[in-house]
C-alpha atoms as an extended CHARMM CRD file, in Angstrom:
* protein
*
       279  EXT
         1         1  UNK       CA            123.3900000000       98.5220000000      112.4350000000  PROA      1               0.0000000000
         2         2  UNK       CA            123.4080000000       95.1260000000      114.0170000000  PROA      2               0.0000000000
         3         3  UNK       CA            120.0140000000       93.8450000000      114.0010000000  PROA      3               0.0000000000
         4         4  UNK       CA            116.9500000000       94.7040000000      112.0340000000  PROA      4               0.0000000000
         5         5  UNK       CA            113.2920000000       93.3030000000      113.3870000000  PROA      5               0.0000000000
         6         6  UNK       CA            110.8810000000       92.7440000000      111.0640000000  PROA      6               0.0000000000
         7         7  UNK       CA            107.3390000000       91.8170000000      112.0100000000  PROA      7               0.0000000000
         8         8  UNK       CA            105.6060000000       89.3180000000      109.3030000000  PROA      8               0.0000000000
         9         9  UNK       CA            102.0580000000       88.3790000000      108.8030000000  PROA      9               0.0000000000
        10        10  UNK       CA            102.9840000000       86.5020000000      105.6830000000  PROA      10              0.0000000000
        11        11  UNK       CA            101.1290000000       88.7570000000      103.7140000000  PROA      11              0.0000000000
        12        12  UNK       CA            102.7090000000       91.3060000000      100.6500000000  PROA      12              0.0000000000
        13        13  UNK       CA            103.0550000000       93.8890000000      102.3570000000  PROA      13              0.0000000000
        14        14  UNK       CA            105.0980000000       91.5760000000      105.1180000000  PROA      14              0.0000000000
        15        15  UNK       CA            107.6570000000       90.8840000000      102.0240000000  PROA      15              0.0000000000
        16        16  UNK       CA            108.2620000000       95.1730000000      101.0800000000  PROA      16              0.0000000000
        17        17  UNK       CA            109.2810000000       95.1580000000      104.8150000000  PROA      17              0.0000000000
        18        18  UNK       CA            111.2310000000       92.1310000000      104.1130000000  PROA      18              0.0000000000
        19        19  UNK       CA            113.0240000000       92.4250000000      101.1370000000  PROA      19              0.0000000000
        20        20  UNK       CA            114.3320000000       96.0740000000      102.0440000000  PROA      20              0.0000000000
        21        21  UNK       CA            115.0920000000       94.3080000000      105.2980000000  PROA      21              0.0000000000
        22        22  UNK       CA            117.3590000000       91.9500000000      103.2830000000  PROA      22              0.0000000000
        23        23  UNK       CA            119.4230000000       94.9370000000      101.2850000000  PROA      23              0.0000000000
        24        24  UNK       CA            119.9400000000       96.6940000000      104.1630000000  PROA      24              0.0000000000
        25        25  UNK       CA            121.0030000000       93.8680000000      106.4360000000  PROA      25              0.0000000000
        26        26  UNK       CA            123.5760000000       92.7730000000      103.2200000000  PROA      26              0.0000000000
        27        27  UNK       CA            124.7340000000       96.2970000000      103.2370000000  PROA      27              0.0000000000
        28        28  UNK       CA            125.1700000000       96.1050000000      107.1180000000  PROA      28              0.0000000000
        29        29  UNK       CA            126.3380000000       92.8500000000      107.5080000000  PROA      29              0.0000000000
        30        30  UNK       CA            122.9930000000       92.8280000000      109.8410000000  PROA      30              0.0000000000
        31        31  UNK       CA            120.7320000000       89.8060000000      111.3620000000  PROA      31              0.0000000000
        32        32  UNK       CA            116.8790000000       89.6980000000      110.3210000000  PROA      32              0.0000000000
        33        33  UNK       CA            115.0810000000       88.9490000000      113.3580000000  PROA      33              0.0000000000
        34        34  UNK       CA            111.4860000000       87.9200000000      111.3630000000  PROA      34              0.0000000000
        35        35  UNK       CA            108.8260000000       87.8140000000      114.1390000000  PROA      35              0.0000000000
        36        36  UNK       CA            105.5180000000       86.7970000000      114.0560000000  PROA      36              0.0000000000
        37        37  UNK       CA            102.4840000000       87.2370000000      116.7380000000  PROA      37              0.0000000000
        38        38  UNK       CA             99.9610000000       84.7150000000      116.7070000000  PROA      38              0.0000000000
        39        39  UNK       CA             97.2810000000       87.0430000000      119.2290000000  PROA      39              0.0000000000
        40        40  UNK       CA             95.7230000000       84.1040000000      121.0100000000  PROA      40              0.0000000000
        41        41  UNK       CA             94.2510000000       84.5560000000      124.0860000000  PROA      41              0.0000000000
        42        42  UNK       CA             95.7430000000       83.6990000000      127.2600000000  PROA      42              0.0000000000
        43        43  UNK       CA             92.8030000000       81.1590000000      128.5090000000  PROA      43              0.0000000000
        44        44  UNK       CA             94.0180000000       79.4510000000      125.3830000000  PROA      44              0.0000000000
        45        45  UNK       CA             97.3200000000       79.1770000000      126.0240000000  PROA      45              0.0000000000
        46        46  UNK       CA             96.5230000000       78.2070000000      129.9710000000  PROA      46              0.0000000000
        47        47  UNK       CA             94.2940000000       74.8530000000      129.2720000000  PROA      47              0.0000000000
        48        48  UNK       CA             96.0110000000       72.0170000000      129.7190000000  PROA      48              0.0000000000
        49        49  UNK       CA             94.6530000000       68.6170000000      127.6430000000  PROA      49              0.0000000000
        50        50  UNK       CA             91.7930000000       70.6890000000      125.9820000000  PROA      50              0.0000000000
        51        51  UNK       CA             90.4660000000       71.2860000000      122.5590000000  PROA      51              0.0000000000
        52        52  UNK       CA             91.4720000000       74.9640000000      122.5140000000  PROA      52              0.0000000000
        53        53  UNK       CA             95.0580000000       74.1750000000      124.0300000000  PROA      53              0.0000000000
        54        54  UNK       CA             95.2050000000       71.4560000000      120.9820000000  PROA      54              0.0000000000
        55        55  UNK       CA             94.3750000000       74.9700000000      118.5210000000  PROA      55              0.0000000000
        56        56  UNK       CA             96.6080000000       76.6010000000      119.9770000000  PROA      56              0.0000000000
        57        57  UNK       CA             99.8170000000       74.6350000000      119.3700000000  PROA      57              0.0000000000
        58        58  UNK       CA             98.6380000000       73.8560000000      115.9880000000  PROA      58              0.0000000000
        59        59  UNK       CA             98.5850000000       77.3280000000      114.8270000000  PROA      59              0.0000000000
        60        60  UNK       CA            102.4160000000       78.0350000000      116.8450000000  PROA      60              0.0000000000
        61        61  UNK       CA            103.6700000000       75.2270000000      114.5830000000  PROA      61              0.0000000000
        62        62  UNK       CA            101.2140000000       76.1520000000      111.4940000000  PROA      62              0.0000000000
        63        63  UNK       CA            103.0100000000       79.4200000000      111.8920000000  PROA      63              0.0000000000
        64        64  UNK       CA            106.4340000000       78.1930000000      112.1430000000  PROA      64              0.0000000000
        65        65  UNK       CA            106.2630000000       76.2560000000      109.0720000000  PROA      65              0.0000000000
        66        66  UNK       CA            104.9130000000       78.9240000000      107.0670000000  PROA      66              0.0000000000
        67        67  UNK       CA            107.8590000000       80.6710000000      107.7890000000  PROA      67              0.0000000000
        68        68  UNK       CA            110.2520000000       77.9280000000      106.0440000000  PROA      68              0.0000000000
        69        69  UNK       CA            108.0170000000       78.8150000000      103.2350000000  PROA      69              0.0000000000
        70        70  UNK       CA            107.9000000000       82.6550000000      103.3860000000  PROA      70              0.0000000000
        71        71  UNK       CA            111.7150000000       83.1760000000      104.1600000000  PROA      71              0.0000000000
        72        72  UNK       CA            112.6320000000       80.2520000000      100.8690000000  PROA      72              0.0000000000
        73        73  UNK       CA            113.8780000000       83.6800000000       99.0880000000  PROA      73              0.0000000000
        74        74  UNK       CA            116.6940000000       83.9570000000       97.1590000000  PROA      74              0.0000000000
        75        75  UNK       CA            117.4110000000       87.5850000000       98.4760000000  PROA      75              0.0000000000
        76        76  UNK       CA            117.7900000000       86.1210000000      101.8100000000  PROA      76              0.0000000000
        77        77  UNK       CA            120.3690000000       83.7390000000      100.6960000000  PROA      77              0.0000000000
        78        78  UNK       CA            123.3120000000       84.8610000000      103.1290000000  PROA      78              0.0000000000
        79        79  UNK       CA            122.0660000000       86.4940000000      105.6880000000  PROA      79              0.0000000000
        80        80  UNK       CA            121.6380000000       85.4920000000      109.6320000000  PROA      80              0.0000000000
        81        81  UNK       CA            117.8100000000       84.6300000000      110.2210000000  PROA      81              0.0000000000
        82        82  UNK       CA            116.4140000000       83.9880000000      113.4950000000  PROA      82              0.0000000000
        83        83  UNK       CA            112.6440000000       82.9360000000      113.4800000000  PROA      83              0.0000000000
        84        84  UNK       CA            110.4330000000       83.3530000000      116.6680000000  PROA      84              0.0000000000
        85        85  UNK       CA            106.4900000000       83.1580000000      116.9760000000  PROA      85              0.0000000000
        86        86  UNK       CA            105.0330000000       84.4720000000      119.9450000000  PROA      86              0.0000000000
        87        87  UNK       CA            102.1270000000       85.0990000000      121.4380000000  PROA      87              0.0000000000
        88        88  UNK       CA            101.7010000000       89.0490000000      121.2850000000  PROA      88              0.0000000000
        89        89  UNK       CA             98.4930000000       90.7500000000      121.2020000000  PROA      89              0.0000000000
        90        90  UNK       CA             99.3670000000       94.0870000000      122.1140000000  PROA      90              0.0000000000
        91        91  UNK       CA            101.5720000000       95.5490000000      119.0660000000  PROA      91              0.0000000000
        92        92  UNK       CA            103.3710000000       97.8230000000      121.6660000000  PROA      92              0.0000000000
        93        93  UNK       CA            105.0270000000       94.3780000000      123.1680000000  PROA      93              0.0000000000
        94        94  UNK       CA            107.1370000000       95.1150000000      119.6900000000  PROA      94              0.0000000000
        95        95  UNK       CA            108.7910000000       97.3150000000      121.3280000000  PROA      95              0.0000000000
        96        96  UNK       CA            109.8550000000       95.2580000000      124.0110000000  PROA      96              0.0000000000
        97        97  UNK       CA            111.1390000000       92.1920000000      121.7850000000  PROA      97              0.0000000000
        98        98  UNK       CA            112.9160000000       94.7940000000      120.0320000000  PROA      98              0.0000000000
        99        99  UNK       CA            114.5680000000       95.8870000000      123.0230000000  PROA      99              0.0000000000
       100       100  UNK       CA            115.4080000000       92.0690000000      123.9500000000  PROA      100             0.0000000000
       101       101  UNK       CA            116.7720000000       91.6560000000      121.4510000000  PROA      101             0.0000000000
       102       102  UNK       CA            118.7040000000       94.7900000000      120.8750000000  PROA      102             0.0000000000
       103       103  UNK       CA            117.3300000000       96.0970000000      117.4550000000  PROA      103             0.0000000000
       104       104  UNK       CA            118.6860000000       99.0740000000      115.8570000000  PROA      104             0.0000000000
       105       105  UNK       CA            115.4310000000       99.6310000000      113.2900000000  PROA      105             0.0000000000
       106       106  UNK       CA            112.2360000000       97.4850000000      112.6950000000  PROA      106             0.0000000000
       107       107  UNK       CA            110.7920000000       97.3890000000      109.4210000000  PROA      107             0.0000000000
       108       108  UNK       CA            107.1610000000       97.1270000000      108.7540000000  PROA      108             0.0000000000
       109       109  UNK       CA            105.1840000000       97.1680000000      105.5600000000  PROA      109             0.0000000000
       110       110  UNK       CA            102.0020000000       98.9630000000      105.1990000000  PROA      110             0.0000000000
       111       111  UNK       CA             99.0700000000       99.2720000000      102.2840000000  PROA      111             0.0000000000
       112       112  UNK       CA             98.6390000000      102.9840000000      103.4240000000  PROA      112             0.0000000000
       113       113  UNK       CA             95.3950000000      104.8550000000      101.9880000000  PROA      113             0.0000000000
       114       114  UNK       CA             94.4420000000      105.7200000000       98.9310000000  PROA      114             0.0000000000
       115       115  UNK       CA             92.8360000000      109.4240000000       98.7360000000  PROA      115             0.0000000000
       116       116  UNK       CA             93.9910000000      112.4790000000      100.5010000000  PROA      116             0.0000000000
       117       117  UNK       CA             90.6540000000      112.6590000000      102.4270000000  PROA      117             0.0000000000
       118       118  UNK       CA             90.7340000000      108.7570000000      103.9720000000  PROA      118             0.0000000000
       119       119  UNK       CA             91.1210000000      109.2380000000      107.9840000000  PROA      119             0.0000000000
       120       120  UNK       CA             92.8350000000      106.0150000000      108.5590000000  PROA      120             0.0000000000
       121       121  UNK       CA             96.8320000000      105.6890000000      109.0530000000  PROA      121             0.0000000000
       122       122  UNK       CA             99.1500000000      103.8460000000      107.4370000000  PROA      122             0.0000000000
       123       123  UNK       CA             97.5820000000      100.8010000000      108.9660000000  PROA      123             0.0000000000
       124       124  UNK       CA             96.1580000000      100.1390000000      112.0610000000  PROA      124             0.0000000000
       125       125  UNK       CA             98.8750000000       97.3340000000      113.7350000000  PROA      125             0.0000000000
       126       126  UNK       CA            102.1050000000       99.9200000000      112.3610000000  PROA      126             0.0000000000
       127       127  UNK       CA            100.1710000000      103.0020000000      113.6360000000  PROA      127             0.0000000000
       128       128  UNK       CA            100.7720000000      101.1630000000      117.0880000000  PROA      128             0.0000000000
       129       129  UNK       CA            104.2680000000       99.7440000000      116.7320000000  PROA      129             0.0000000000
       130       130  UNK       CA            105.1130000000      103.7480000000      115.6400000000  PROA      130             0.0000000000
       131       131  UNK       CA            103.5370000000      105.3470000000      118.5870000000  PROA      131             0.0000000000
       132       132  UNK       CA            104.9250000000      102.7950000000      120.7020000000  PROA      132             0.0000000000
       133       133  UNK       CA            108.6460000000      101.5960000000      119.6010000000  PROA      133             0.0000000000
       134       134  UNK       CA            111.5820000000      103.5100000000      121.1200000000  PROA      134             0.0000000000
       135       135  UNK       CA            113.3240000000      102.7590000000      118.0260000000  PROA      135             0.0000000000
       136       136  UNK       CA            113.2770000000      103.5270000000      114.8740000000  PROA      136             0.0000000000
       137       137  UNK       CA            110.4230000000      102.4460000000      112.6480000000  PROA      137             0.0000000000
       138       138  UNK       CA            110.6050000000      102.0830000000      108.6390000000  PROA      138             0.0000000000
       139       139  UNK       CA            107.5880000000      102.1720000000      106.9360000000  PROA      139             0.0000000000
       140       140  UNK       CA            107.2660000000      100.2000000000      103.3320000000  PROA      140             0.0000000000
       141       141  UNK       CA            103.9970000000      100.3930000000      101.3680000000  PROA      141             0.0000000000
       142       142  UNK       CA            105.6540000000       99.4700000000       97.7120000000  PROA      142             0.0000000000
       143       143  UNK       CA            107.9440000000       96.4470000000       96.6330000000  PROA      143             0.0000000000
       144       144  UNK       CA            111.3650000000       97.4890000000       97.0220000000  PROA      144             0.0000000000
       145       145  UNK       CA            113.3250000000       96.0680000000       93.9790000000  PROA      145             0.0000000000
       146       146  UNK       CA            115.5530000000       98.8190000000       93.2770000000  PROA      146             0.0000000000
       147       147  UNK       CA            115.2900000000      100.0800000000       97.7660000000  PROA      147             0.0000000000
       148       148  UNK       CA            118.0090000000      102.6250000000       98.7350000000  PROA      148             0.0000000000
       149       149  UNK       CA            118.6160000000      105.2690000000      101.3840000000  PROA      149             0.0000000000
       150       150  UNK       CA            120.8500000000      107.6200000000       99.7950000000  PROA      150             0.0000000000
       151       151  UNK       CA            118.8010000000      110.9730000000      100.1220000000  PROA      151             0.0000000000
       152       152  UNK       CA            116.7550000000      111.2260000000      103.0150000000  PROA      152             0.0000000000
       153       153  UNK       CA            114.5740000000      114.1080000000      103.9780000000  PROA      153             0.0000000000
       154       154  UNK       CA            114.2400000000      114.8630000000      107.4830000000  PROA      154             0.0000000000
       155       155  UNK       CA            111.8930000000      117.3350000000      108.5650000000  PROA      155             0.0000000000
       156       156  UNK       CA            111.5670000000      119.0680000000      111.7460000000  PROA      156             0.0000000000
       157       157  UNK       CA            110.1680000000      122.1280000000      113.2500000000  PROA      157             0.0000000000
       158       158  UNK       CA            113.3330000000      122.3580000000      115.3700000000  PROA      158             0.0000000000
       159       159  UNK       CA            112.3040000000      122.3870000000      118.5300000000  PROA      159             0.0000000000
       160       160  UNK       CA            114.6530000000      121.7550000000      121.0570000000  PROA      160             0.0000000000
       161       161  UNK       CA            112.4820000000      118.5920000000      122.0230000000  PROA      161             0.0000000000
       162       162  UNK       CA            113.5320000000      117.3760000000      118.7900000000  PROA      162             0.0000000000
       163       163  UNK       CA            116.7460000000      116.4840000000      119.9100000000  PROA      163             0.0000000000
       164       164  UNK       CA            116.8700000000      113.1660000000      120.6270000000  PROA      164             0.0000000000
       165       165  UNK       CA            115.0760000000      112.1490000000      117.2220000000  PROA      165             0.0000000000
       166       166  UNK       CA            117.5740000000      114.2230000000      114.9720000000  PROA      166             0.0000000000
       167       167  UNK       CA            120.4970000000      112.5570000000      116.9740000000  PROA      167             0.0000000000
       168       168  UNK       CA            119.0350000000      108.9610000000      116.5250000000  PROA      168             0.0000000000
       169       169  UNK       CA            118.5090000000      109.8930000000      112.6530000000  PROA      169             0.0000000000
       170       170  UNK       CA            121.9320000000      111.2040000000      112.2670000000  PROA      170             0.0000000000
       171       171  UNK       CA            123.6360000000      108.0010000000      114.1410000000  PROA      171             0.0000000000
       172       172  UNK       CA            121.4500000000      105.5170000000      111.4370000000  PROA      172             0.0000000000
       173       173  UNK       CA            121.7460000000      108.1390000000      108.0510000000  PROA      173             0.0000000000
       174       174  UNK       CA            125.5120000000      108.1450000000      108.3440000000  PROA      174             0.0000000000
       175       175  UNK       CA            125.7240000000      104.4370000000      109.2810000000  PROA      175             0.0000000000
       176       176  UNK       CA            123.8560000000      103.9460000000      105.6840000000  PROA      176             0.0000000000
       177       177  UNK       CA            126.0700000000      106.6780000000      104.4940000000  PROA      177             0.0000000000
       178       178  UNK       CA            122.9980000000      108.9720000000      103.1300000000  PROA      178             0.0000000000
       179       179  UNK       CA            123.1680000000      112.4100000000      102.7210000000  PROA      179             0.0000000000
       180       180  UNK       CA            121.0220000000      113.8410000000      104.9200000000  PROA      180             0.0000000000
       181       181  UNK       CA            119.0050000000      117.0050000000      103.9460000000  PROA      181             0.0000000000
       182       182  UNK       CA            117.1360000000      118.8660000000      106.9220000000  PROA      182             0.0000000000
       183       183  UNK       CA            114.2250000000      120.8280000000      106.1340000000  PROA      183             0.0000000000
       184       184  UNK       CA            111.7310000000      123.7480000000      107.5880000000  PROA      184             0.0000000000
       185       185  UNK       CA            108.6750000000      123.7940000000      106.1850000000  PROA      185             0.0000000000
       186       186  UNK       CA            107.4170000000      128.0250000000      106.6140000000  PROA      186             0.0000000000
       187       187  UNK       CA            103.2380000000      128.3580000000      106.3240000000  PROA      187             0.0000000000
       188       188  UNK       CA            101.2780000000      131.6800000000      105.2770000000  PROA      188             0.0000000000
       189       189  UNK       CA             98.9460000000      133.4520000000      108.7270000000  PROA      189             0.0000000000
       190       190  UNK       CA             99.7610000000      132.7410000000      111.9640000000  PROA      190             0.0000000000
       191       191  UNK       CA            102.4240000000      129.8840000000      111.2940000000  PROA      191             0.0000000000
       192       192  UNK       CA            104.4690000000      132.0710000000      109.4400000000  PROA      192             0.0000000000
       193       193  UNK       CA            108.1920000000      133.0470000000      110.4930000000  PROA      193             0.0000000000
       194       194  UNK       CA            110.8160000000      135.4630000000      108.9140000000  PROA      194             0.0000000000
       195       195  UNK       CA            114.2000000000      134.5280000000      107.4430000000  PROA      195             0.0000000000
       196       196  UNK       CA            115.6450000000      135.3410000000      110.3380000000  PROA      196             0.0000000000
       197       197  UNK       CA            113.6540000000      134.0580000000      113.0500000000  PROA      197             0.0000000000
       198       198  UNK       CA            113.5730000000      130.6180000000      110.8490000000  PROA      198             0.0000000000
       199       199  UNK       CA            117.4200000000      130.9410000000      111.1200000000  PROA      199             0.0000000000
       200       200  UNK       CA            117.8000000000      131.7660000000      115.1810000000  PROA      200             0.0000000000
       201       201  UNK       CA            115.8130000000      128.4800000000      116.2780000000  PROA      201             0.0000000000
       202       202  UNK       CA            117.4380000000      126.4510000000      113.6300000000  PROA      202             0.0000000000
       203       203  UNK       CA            121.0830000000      127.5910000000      114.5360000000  PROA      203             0.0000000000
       204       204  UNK       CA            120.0090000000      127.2200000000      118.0480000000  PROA      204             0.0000000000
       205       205  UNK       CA            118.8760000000      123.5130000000      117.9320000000  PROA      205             0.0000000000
       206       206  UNK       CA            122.0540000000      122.5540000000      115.8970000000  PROA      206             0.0000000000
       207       207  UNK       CA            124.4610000000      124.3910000000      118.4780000000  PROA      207             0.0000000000
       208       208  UNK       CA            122.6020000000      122.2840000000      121.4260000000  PROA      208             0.0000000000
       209       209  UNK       CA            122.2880000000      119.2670000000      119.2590000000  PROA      209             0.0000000000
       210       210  UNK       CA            125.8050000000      119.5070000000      118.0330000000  PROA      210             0.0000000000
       211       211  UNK       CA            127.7860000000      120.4900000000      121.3380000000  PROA      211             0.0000000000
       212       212  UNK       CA            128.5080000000      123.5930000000      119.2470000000  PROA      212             0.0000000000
       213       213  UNK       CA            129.4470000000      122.8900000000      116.2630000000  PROA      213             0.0000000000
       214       214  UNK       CA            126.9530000000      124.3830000000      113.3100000000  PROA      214             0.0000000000
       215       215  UNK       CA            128.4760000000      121.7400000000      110.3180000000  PROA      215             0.0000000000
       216       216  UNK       CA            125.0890000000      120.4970000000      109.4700000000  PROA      216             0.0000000000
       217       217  UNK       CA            123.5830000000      124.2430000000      108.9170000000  PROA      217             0.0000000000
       218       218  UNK       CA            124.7840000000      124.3850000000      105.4450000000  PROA      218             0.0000000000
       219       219  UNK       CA            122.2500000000      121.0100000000      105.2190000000  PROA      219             0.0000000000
       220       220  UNK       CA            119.1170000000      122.9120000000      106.3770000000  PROA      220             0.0000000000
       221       221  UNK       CA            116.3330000000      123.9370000000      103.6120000000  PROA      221             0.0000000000
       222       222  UNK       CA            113.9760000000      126.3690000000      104.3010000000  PROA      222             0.0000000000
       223       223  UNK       CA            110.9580000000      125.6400000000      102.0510000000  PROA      223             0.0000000000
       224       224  UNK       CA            107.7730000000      127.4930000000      101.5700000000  PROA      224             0.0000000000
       225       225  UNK       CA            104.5990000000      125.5670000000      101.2880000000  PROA      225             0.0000000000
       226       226  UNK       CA            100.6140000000      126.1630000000      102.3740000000  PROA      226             0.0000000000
       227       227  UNK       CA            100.9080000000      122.7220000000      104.9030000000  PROA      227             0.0000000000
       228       228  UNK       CA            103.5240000000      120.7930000000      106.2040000000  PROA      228             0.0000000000
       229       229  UNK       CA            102.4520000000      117.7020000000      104.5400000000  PROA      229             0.0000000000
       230       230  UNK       CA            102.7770000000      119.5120000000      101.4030000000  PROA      230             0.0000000000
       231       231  UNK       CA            106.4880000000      120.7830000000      102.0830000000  PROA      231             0.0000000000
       232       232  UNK       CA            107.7990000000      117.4630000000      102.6980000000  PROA      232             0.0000000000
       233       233  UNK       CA            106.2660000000      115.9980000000       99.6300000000  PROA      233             0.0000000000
       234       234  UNK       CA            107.0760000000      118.4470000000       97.0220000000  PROA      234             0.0000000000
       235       235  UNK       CA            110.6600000000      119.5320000000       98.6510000000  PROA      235             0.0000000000
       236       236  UNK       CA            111.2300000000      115.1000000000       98.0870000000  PROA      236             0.0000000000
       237       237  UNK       CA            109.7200000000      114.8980000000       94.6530000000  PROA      237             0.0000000000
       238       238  UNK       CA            112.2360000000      118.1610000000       93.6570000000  PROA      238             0.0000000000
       239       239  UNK       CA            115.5460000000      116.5990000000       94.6860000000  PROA      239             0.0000000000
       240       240  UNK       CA            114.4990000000      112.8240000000       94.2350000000  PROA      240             0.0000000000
       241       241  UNK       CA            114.6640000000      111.7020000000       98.0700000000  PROA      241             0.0000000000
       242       242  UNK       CA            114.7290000000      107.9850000000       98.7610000000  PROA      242             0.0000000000
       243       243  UNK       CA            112.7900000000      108.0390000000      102.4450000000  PROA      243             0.0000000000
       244       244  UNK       CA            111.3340000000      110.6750000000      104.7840000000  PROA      244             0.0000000000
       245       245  UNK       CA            112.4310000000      110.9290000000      108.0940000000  PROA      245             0.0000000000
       246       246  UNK       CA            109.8090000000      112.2650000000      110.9800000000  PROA      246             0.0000000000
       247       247  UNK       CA            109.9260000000      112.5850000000      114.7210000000  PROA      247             0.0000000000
       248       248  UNK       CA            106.9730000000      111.4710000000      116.7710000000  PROA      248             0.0000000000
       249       249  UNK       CA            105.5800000000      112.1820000000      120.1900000000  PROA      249             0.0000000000
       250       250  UNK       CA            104.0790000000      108.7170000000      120.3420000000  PROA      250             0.0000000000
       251       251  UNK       CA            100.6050000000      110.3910000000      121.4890000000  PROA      251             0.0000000000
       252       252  UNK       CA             98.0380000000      109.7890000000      118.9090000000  PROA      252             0.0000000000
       253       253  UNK       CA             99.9570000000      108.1230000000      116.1870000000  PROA      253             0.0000000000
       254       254  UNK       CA            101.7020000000      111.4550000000      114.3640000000  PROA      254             0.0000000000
       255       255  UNK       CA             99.8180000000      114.0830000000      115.9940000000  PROA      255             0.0000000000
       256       256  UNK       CA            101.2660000000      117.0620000000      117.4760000000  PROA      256             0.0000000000
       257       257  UNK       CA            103.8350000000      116.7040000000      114.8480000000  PROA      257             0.0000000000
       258       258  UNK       CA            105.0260000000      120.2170000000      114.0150000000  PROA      258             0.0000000000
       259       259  UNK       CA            102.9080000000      122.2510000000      116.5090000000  PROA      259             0.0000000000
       260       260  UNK       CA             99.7510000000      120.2110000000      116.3790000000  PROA      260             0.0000000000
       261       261  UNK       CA             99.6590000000      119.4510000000      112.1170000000  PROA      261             0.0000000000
       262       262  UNK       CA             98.3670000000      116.1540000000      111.3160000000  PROA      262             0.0000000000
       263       263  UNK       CA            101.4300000000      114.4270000000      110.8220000000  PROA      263             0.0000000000
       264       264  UNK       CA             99.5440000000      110.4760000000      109.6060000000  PROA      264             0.0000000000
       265       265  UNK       CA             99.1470000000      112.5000000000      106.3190000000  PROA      265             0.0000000000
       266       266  UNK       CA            102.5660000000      112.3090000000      105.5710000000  PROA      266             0.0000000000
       267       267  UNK       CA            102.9010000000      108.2830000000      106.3340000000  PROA      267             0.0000000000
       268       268  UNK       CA             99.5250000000      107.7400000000      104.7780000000  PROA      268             0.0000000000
       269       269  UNK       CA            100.3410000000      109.4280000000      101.5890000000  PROA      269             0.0000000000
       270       270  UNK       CA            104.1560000000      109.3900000000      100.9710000000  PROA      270             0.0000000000
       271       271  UNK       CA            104.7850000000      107.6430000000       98.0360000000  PROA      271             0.0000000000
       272       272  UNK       CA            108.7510000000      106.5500000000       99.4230000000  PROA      272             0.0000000000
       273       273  UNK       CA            109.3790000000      105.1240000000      102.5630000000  PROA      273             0.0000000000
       274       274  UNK       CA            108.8540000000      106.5710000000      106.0580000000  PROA      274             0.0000000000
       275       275  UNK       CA            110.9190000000      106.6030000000      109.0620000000  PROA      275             0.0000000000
       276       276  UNK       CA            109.8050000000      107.3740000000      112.3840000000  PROA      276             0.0000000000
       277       277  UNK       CA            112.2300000000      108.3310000000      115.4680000000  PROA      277             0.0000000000
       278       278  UNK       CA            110.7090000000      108.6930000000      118.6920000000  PROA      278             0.0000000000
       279       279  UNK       CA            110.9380000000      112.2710000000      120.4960000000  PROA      279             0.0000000000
């Protein structure tokens, strides 16, 4: 990992993304490339010796010194910074300064919901950057004092479309030297599959994933729950995990996550970080 964006709109939730930004990147030996989108409009931006040209300058340079004030942290002290405000609107152009820059993970922090029935995601602007980024997306919603990957979750229905995700996990687990636990969450009625039919798609996807080679099998959990959701959060809370890992269509935030289950439950209501790898 040479490069971790992190989007910042100065508010708390901005420094959770931040700060685990800052142990990972010392961990790395990584550059923080902080970005910030101002969202003006382009008429704005076009004026020449006008009132609204005059805002809009003020608020690039309002912007760039509230930066000298956000990144004064002493957890930063050491690591590569580079600063740019620019004038996104769209969240998916994340993806594409991401790409310019050649990011291995962007980190976002998110207030999430509070009750199992709320219908929103895990924040409107990081439900777009998730459907939308190629790469790798870390989601914060706490302060990170104590942040660590060292037992990560990642849950999959094991699909062979799944492939490119669990690769792109694997590559970034083992560069943070986690141990990596991969887990099948089996449902009661019509979801439900035997031992054995678990265990044919599962070897299956590993021997395609793998080039042939089965090592990670011994790594696969098979764990019994009433929803998905429900798996991954009580299979974490048993053996402690430190972040769930999901893959994601990019359609409608989460959805069609594990055969049409509404995956934004898990983001919304994880109580540990949440990273997303695109399918």
């Amino acid at each position: 990992m040479k490069k971790i964006l992190v989007p910042i709109d100065f508010s708390e939730y901005s420094e959770y993304a931040l700060k685990a930004a800052a142990i990972l990147a010392k961990q790395q030996n990584a550059e923080i490339i902080v970005l910030h989108m101002l969202g003006l409009s382009e008429a704005v931006l076009i004026k020449d010796e006008t009132q609204e040209a005059t805002e809009a300058m003020y608020y690039m340079k309002l912007a760039e010194k509230r930066f000298s004030t956000f990144l004064d942290k002493e957890y930063l002290k050491g690591i590569q910074i580079t600063e740019t405000v620019q004038n996104y609107k769209i969240f998916s152009e994340i993806n594409e300064v991401a790409h310019e820059k050649e990011a291995d993970l962007i980190i976002m922090g998110s207030h999430g919901v509070s009750g199992l029935r709320e219908e929103v995601f895990i924040g409107s602007n990081t439900e777009k950057v998730v459907r939308t980024s190629d790469i790798p997306v870390l989601v914060i919603k706490s302060p990170v004092d104590n942040f660590a990957i060292d037992k990560v979750v990642f849950a999959s229905d094991f699909k062979i479309e799944n492939i490119r995700a669990y690769h792109n996990a694997k590559k970034l687990f083992n560069s943070l030297k986690a141990t990596i636990h991969l887990l099948y969450v089996n449902l009661p009625g019509e979801q439900f599959r035997s031992s054995d039919q678990i265990e044919e798609r599962v070897k299956e996807f590993l021997f395609k994933a793998d080039e042939g080679s089965l090592e990670m099998y011994d790594k696969v959990v098979y764990y019994n729950d009433y929803s998905v959701e429900s798996g991954v959060f009580n299979y974490c809370n048993k053996i402690k995990a430190d972040c769930i890992a999901i893959p994601t269509h990019g359609r409608r935030g989460l959805a069609h996550f594990f055969n049409g289950s509404i995956g934004e439950d898990i983001a919304n209501h994880a109580n540990i970080p949440v990273i997303t790898f695109k399918i």
